[in-house]
N, C-alpha and C positions, 0 to 999 in steps of 0.2 A: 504494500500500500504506500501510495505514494503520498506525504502531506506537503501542502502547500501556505505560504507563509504570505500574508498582504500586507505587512507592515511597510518603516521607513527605515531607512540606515544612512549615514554616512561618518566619515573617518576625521580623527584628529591625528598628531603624533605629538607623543608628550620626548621633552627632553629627559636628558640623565637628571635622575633628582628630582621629577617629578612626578605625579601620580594624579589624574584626571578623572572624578567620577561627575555625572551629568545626572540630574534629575529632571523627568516631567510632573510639570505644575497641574493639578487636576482643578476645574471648577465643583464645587458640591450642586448637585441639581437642587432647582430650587425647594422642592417638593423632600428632600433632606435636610435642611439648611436648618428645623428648626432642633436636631439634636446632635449635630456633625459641625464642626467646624468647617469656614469660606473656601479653604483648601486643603487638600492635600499633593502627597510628592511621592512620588512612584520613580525607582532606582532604575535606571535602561541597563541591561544587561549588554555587553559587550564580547569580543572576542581580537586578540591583541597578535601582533607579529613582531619579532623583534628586528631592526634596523639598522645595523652597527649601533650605534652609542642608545638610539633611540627606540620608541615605541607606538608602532602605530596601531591604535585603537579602531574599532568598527562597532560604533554603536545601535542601536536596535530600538527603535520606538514600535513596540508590538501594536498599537490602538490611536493609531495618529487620526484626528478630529479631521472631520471635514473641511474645517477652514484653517485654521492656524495652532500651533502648540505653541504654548511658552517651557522652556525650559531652564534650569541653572546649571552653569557648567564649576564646579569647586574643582582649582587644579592645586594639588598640595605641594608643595615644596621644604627645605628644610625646617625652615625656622615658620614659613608665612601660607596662608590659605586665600589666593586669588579667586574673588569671586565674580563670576559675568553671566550676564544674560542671554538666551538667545531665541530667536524666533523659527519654529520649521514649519513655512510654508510650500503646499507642494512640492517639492522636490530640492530647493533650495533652504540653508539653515544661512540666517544672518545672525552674527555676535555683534553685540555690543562694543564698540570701540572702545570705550570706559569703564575699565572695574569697576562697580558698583558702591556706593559708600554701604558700611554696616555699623549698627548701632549694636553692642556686645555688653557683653557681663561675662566677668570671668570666673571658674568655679576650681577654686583650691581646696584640697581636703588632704589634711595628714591622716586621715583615717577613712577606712572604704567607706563610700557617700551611695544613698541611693537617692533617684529622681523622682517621685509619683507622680507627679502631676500631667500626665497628657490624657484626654479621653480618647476613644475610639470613633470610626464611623461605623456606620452600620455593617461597612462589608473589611471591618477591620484595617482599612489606610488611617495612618494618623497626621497631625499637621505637623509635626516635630520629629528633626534626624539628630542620632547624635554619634556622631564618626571618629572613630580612632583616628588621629593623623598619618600614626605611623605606617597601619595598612589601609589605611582608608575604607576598612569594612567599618559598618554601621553596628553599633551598639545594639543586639538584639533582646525586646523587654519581653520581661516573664509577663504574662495576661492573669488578672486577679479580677474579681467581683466585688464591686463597691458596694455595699448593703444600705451604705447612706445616703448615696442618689441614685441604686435600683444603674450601675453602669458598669460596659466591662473598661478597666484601667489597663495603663501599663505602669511597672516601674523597671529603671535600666538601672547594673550594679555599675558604680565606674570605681576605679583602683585609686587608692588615694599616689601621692606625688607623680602624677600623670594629668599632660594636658587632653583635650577634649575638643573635639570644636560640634556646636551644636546649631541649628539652624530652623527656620520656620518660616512661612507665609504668609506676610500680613497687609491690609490695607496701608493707606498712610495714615488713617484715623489713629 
């Protein structure tokens, strides 16, 4: 059997020293909006070749929208986490000329911290990533049942003397 695949894809190549993962921004239908947060962000899976020095990626939007995706591209680097936007229309992705300003808070803990505070949507996307820098995999949270607002939660464990970078989707409100 043969399966066939209708999605989008196109390629970046990250330098030595860096690490490139891309998220698609999801709108919440409206008809969910009243128990689901404005957004969530869904990880594009990829598959990588290596270059000499470099890496080039081949990224994978499974459910690309009829008219346009917004997406964020975080590319990690040693010490810093560049963050840009970008648009995939039809068959073309346009980036952002300008890394993006971000408004941050930093979380230090000499002792293992836990996070609870994000809710779920209904088909389990949340609005809230929160990514190891060093592999750039994403902190994945144990799921709990909150008995006091009747929701399922997550909370993520993170190591204490270890940075974090964490991210979210918000109006400008």
């Amino acid at each position: 059997m043969l399966e066939t695949w209708e999605g989008k894809h196109f390629s970046i190549t990250d330098p030595k020293g860096v690490s490139t993962v891309i998220y698609q921004i999801n709108k919440t239908a409206k008809e969910d909006l009243e128990n689901a947060p404005k957004y969530t962000l869904e990880r594009l899976g990829y598959t990588e070749e290596l270059r000499g020095e470099m890496r080039r990626k081949t990224f994978y939007v499974d459910f690309p929208s009829n008219d346009k995706d917004q997406l964020i591209i975080l590319s990690f680097g040693k010490e810093k986490v560049i963050v840009n936007t970008a648009i995939l229309e039809g068959n073309k992705v346009s980036i952002s000329k300008k890394p993006m300003p971000l408004k941050f808070e930093n979380l230090y803990s000499e002792q293992e911290h836990e996070i609870k505070d994000f809710k779920y949507t209904p088909n389990l996307k949340r609005p809230i990533c929160i990514i190891d820098p060093e592999t750039t995999e994403e902190i994945k949270p144990t799921l709990y049942f909150d008995e006091n607002t009747n929701e399922v939660r997550g909370k993520c464990k993170l190591k204490p003397y270890k940075s974090y970078f964490a991210f979210e989707i918000r109006d400008k409100k």
